[in-house]
Steps between C-alpha positions, in 0.01 A plus 500: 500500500198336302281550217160664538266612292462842561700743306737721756371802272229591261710510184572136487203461336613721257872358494375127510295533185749688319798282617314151515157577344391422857236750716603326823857381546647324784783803661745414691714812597882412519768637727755718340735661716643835587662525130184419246357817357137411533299182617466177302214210527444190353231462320247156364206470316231288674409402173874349299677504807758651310741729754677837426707777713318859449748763645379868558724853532372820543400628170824732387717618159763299677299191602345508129876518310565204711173317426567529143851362439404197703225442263698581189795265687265241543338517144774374365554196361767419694393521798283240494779227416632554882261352790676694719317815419149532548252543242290836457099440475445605183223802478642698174570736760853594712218560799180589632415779738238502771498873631809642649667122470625269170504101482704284333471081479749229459438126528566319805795330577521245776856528664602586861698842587890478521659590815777759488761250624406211301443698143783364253643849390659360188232307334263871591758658329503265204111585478537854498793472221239276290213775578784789419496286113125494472468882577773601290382315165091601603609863560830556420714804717560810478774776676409707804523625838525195750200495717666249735803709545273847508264411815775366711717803440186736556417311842849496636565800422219639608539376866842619525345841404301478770588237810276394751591441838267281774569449851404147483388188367514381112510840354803587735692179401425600099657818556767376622563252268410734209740782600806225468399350187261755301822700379688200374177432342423780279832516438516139364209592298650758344741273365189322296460594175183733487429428135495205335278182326135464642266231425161378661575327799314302783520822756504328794642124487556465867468180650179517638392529140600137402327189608605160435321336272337142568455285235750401177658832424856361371788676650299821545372489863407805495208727422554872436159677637352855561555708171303790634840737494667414158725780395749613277838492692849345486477147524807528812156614670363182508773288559550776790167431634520176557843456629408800768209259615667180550593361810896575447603830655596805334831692597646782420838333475352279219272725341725698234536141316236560134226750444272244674683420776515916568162553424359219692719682862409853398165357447434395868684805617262718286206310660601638832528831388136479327361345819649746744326777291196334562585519892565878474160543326328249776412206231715291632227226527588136719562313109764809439655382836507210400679546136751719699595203748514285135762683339702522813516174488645477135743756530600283847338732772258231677 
């Protein structure tokens, strides 16, 4: 896809002076994939020819929470000593909101996206330890209800309230599938501690949210991007996250190892469950299909 001149929408104008003090920005909209909340484009001034990602979400409580401790996150001084996480356009603001949508910028960073299969899971979880540090001494923690553990116990258990059957296809293979493992599921969730230490994490470090960085980065190959969920949760969540998205599979047998290795299975199987919802209410849309036929593959179901 290339450049042009002609902003996709009418409030780049507004966006491109507040961002870049620039009334007519170069846009280039970006792909993101069935599991960004939102759209993303990059963005350069015709007059510095300086570059920036603006990423959009539907305005929300939820979406602005999460808007907020990424910019707090990313205020701190910390942050900025690791090249490996992007740097928030600073506006004095956590966002800005055009209508029913908000905007948040980041610089640029020139890197190439990490296949599944070739991310190295150890030095992305050495990243998310060093970004577990920089949260904790920014925000500190505090004691709670475990959101991670929560919404995977309220989505399995809500299918096996209610299972669906299908006659054929994907959603007959999920069914079956789900009624063998869902019950080991929740109760393997069960098992996690409800309660426990939360801190601000990434929300969503999966791998198609790390690039590999060109250029002299030192041992840190990788950049950490799209900050537009930040959360307060258990850092196992993370570490759950990404392990769940990598191209190693996921089994049951192996799952009931650490709090990450559980969440990151009952993760996936959870995913089904929320998907086949979907189906039941008809919103089962072809980039739901095709997030179903991705976690089958992790948990080994290709």
């Amino acid at each position: 896809m290339t450049m042009g001149p002609v902003p996709p929408e009418p409030n780049w104008w507004e966006l491109g002076h507040l961002f870049l003090n620039d009334s007519s920005p170069l846009v280039v909209p970006l792909t993101t994939g069935p599991f960004h909340a939102g759209r993303a484009w990059r963005v350069c001034s015709g007059k510095s020819g300086d570059s920036i990602l603006i990423k959009e979400r539907a305005d929300s409580d939820r979406a602005r929470e999460h808007a907020r401790l990424a910019w707090q996150l990313a205020s701190n001084p910390e942050w900025a000593r690791h090249p490996w996480l992007p740097t928030m356009i600073r506006t004095g603001s956590p966002f800005f909101t055009v209508q029913d949508r908000i905007y948040q910028a980041w610089s640029w960073m020139e890197g190439e996206p990490v296949r599944e299969d070739a991310l190295d899971l150890a030095l992305g979880l050495r990243q998310l330890g060093l970004l577990s540090g920089i949260s904790v001494r920014a925000f500190g923690t505090r004691e709670g209800p475990l959101p991670c553990v929560v919404t995977r116990e309220q989505a399995i258990s809500g299918w096996l309230g209610a299972p669906m059957d299908f006659s054929e296809g994907l959603e007959q293979r999920v069914s079956r599938f789900l009624k063998e493992w869902a019950p080991r599921a929740l109760a393997l969730v069960r098992r996690v501690p409800r309660r426990g230490e939360l801190q601000v994490c990434h929300g969503d470090p999966w791998s198609g949210n790390w690039l590999r960085l060109t250029g002299p980065v030192g041992r840190m190959a990788y950049a950490l991007i799209d900050w537009s969920t930040a959360r307060w949760d258990h850092t196992a969540s993370d570490r759950a996250r990404l392990i769940g998205s990598t191209g190693q599979v996921i089994r049951a047998g192996a799952a009931d190892v650490d709090m990450a290795q559980s969440l990151a299975w009952t993760g996936l199987l959870a995913g089904l469950c929320n998907w086949m919802e979907k189906r039941k209410q008809g919103l089962w849309t072809e980039a739901g299909r095709g997030r179903v036929l991705w976690i089958l593959r992790r948990l080994g179901e290709a």
